[in-house]
N, C-alpha and C positions, 0 to 999 in steps of 0.2 A: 370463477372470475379472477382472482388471485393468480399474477403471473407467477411461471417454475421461473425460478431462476438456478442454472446449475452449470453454467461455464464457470470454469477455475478461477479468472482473471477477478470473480467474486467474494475468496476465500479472505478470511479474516485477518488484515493485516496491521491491527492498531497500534504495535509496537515491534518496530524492527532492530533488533539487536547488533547491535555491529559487533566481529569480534574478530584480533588478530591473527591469521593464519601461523603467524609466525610465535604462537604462543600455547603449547600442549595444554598446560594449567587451563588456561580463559577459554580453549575449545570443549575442554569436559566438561568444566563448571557452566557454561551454557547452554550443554541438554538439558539442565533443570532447571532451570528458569522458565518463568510464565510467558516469557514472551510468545507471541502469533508467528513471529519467522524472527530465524539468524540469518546474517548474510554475517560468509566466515570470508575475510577482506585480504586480498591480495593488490591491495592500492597504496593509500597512500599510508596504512598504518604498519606498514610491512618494509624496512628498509632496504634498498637496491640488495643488496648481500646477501637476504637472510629469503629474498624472494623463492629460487629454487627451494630449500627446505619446507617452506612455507606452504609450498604445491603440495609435498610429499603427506605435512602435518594434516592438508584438508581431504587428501583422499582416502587418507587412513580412520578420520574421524568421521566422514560420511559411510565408509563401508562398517564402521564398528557397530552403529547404528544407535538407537535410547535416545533420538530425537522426540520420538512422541508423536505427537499431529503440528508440529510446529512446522512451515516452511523453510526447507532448506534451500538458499540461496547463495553463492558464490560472484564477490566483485573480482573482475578481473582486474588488469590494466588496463588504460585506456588506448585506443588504434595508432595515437604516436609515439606512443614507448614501445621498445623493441622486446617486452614480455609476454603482450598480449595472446601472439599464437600458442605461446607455449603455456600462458595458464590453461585456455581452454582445452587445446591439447590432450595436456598431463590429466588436469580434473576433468574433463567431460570422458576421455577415454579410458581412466581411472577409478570413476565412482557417478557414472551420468547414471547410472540404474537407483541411486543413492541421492538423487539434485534434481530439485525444483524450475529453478530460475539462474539465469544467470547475468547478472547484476553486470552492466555497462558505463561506465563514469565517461563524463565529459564527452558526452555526446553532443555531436557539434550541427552535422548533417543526416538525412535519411541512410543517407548510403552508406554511412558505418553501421546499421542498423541491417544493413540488405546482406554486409560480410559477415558479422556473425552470423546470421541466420543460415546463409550458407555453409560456413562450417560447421556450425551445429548438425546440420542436414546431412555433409558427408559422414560427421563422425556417428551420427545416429546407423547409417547403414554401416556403416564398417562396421559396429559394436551390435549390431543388432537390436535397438532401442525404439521404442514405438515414434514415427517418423512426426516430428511435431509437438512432443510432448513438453522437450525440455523450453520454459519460455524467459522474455529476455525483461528486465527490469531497465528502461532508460533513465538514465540519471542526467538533468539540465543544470551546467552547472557553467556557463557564460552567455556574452550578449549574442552571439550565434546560434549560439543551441536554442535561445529561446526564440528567436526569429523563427526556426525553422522547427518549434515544434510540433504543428499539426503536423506536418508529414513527416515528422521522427514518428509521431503515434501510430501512422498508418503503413511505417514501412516495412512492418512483416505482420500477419498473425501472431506471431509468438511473443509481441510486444502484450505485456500485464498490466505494468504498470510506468508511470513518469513520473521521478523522483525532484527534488528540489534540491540541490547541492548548495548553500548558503555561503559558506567558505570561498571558495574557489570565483562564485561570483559576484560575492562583494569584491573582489581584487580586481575580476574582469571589468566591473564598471567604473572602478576606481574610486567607490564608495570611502568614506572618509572614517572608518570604525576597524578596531579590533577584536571587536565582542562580537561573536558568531550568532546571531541569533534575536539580540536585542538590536534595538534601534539608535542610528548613526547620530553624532552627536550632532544637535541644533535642528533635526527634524523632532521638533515636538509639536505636531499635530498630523493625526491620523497613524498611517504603516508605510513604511517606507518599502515593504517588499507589499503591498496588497497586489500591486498590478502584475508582478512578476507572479504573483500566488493564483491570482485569476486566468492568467494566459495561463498557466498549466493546469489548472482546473479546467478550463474550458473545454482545452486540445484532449483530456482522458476523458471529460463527460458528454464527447461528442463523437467519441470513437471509443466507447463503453471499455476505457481502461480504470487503472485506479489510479488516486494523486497522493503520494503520500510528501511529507513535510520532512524539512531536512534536519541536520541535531541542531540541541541547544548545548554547546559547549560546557556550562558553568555545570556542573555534575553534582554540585555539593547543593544548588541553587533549586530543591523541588517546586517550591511554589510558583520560582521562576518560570520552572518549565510548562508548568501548569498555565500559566496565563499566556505562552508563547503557544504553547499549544493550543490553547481554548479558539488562539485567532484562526488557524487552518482549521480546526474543527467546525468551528461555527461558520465559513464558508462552507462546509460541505467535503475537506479533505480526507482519505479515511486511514490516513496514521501517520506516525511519524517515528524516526529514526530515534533509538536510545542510546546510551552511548555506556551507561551503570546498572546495574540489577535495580537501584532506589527509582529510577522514574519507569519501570516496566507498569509497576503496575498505578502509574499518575499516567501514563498511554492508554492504556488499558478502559479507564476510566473517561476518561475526556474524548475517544472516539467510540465509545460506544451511547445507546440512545440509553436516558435515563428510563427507570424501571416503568415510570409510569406511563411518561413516552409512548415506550414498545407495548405495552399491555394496550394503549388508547389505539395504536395503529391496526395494530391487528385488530381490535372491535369494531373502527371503521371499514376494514376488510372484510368482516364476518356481514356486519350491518346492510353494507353494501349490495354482499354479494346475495344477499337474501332479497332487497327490497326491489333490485333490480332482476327479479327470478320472476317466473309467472305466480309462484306461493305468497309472494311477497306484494304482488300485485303492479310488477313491471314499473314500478318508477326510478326516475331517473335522478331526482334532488329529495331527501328526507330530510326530515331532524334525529339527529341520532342526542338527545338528551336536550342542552340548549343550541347543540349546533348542527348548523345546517352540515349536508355532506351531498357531494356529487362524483361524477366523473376524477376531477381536479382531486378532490380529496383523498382518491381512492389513491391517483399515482405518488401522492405525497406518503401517504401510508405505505405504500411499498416500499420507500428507502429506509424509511424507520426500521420497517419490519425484517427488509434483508440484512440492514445492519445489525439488529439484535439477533438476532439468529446468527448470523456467523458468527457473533462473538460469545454463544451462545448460553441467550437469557430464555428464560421459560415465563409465560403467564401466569400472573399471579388475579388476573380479575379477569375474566369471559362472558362476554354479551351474548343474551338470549335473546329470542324472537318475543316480542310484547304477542299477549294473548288476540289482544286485541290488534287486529291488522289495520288498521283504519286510522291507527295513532299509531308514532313512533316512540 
């Protein structure tokens, strides 16, 4: 009864490391680190100049390899700047055998969704790479992009995930703050990004991609990060952009389920899928201890249960079948 889940766009993403293209040091020192994926940045942490070398730095450190099970991701430019063809280019033709994903900023409309994918597509056949593999990370990061991001989600297969850029579109709405992350001055009540956070949660969890959260700038500020995370978290977000080795593993933490959580989910999965078997006596609502559990329960358990698993937690308590079938 327990659905498989085993498309890619599910893999573990709770803390995505950003790290400068244009920097040897910060690309080595980031195969060890715990983070779930890098994305090695050819955007805006990479200066107009220093951008060609910066291609050269990421295809030499994805073909080097000692990433581990971490996602390998590359931000290009985005489709108005005159670099964009040639990051993909150079890195997809370069080390695509080597990349996961490749990370898209400032995505406005579908249709810059529909060009990369199609260059992806040529450069797949020319290099010989399995057709589809390599997928696209869309990053929303003004008042367009977010108008138009259900059909950003839908406009290739190879779309994974939709990202939340904070920066860029605090500027686009002309938001009144220079603190990335925290809330604009004189909104003190509620979130001033909730809606923006729910329209992109909505557009990934309705076209089974993932939503991850954008940085929180202040780097020296953990606890900050913590409570800026707990907000996307506790929507239902499943990671968020790090920006320092010190908050990998406060990401790490804050999007995965707590221990008891995932043990509880899975026993309602186990409980479930017994009581609704003919062994179990084909019911469709029990009590699994003081609570009830049905249908409903069973799909809420599942995201628990995909989440700890990809981030991967193990059981530490397992429900048995009561002797007596007649009580739960």
């Amino acid at each position: 009864m327990v659905d498989k889940v085993t498309d890619k766009g599910l893999r573990s993403r709770r803390s995505c490391l950003a790290t400068p293209g244009s920097n040897p040091r910060f690309l080595e020192k980031a195969k060890g680190l715990d983070a779930d994926q890098v994305f090695l940045d050819l955007e805006d942490s990479v200066a107009p100049l220093a951008k060609p070398d910066a291609r050269k730095n990421i295809v030499a450190a994805l073909n080097e390899g000692g990433w581990g099970n971490k996602l390998r991701v590359v931000r290009v430019n985005d489709w108005t700047t005159e670099w964009t063809y040639a990051d993909v280019i150079e890195v997809v033709g370069g080390a695509g055998a080597n990349l996961d994903c490749i990370m898209l900023p400032k995505v406005q409309t579908a249709e810059q969704v529909v060009a990369l994918d199609l260059l992806l597509s040529q450069l797949e056949k020319v290099h010989g790479y399995e057709p589809g593999r390599i997928g696209i990370e869309a990053q929303i990061e003004n008042a367009l992009g977010l108008t138009n991001v259900n059909a950003i989600a839908t406009a290739s297969p190879r779309v994974e995930t939709i990202i939340f850029g904070p920066a860029d579109f605090m500027a686009s709405i002309n938001m009144k703050s220079l603190v990335v992350g925290e809330q604009p001055p004189g909104y003190d009540v509620g979130d001033a990004y909730h809606y923006i956070l729910m329209q992109i949660l909505m557009a990934a969890r309705a076209h089974d991609k993932q939503a991850i959260d954008g940085p929180y700038l202040q780097i020296k500020d953990v606890d900050g990060f913590r409570r800026v995370a707990g907000r996307s978290a506790a929507l239902g977000f499943d990671g968020k952009w790090v920006l320092h080795p010190d908050q990998i593993a406060a990401a790490n933490e804050v999007y995965s389920p707590r221990q008891e959580d995932y043990d509880h989910a899975e026993n309602i999965l186990d409980a479930y899928d017994h009581y609704t078997s003919a062994a179990g006596g084909a019911r469709g609502a029990v009590m699994l201890g003081d609570e009830m559990i049905d249908e409903a329960s069973r799909k809420m358990a599942l995201v628990i249960s995909a989440k700890g698993r990809a981030a991967g937690l193990t059981r530490t308590d397992v429900w048995q079948p009561p002797a007596d079938l007649g009580r739960v």
